[in-house]
N, C-alpha and C positions, 0 to 999 in steps of 0.2 A: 428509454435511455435519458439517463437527467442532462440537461444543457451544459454542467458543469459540476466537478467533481462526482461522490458516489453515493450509489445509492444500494441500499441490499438486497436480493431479491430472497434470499433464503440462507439458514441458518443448520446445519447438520450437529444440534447439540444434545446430547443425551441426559446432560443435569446440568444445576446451576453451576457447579465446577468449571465446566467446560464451557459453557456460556459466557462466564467470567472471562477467560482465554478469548474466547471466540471475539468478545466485544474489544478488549488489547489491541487486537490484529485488525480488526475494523476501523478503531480508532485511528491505527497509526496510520492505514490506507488515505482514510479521511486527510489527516495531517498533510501526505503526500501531496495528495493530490490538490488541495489550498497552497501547498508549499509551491507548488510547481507552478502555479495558475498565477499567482503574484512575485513571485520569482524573492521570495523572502520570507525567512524562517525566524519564528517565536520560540529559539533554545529551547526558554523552560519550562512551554507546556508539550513539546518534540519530546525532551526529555523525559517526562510522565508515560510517555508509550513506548522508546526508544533508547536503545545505549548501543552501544559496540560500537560493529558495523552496520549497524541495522542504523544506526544516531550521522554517524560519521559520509556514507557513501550519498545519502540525498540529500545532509548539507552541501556536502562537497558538490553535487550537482546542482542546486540553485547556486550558487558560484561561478559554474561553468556557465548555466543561464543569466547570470548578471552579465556575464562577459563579454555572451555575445549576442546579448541583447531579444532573446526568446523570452516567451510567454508559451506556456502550455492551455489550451483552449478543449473544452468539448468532458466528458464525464464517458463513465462506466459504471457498467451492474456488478457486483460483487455477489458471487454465489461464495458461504463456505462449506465445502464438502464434505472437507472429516474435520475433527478436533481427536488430538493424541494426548493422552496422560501419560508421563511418565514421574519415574522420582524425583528427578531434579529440575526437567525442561516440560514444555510441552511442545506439541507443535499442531498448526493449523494451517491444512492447506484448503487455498481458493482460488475459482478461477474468474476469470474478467472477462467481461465481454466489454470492451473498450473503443471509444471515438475518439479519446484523447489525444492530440499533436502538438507538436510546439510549432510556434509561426512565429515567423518575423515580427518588427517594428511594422512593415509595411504591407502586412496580411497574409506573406507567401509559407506553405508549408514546408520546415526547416526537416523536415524529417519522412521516413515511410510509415503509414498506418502500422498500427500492430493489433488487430482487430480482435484477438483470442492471446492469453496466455496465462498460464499456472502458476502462482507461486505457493512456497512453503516457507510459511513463518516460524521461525524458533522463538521461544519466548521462556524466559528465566523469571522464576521469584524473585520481585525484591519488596522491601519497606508491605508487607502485607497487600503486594500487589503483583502484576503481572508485565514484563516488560518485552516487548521485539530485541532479538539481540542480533538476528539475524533474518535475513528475506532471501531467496533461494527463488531462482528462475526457473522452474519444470519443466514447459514449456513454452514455444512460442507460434503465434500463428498457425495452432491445432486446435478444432472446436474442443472443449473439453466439456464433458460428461463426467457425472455422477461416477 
């Protein structure tokens, strides 16, 4: 478990297509979780992995983290399970095994652990690339498996 932000432990990718995808959804992870730890976002390299709601909902929560005054501490393993091809989107889901909390100014935990949870990333072409437009909660607080 890294002390902070993520780290990968495994990759379900069948070619470089999907590998391509798979690194997108890692990236943005990545993103997140610096985002969240300094409570301040860099738009236009967010943007390079990120648009929609995917760009929109964890700005809008470092915001809420400015506000009141949190810092998210501690890291997660990122397995990705599947990688999906389709025509227009793809999607990749992964699951977390996670230490990560937000705490206060003065060290206390702001939040309850969420030790396990699944998400699914949508992810649309753009500019000869691959972008998150969406992140989707599958689970929470269920070990997840292959």
């Amino acid at each position: 478990m890294p002390e902070e932000g993520v780290v990968v432990a495994d990759v379900a990718a069948d070619d470089a297509q999907e590998q391509a995808v798979a690194d997108v959804a890692i990236a943005y992870w990545e993103a997140i979780f610096a985002m969240y730890a300094e409570a301040k976002v860099d738009r236009a390299a967010f943007a390079r992995v990120a648009q929609g709601r995917a760009f929109d909902m964890p700005v809008g929560y470092v915001g809420e983290l400015q506000r009141d005054g949190l810092r998210q501490r501690g890291g997660a393993v990122m397995t990705v399970l599947d990688v999906t091809m389709g025509r227009s989107s793809a999607e990749v889901r992964s699951c977390f095994v996670n230490q990560a909390l937000n705490f206060t100014t003065d060290g206390r935990p702001a939040e309850q652990p969420l030790p396990f949870f699944v998400v699914r990333n949508v992810l649309v072409p753009q500019g000869g690339g691959w972008r998150v437009s969406r992140s989707i909660t599958v689970s929470e607080n269920e070990v997840c498996d292959r």
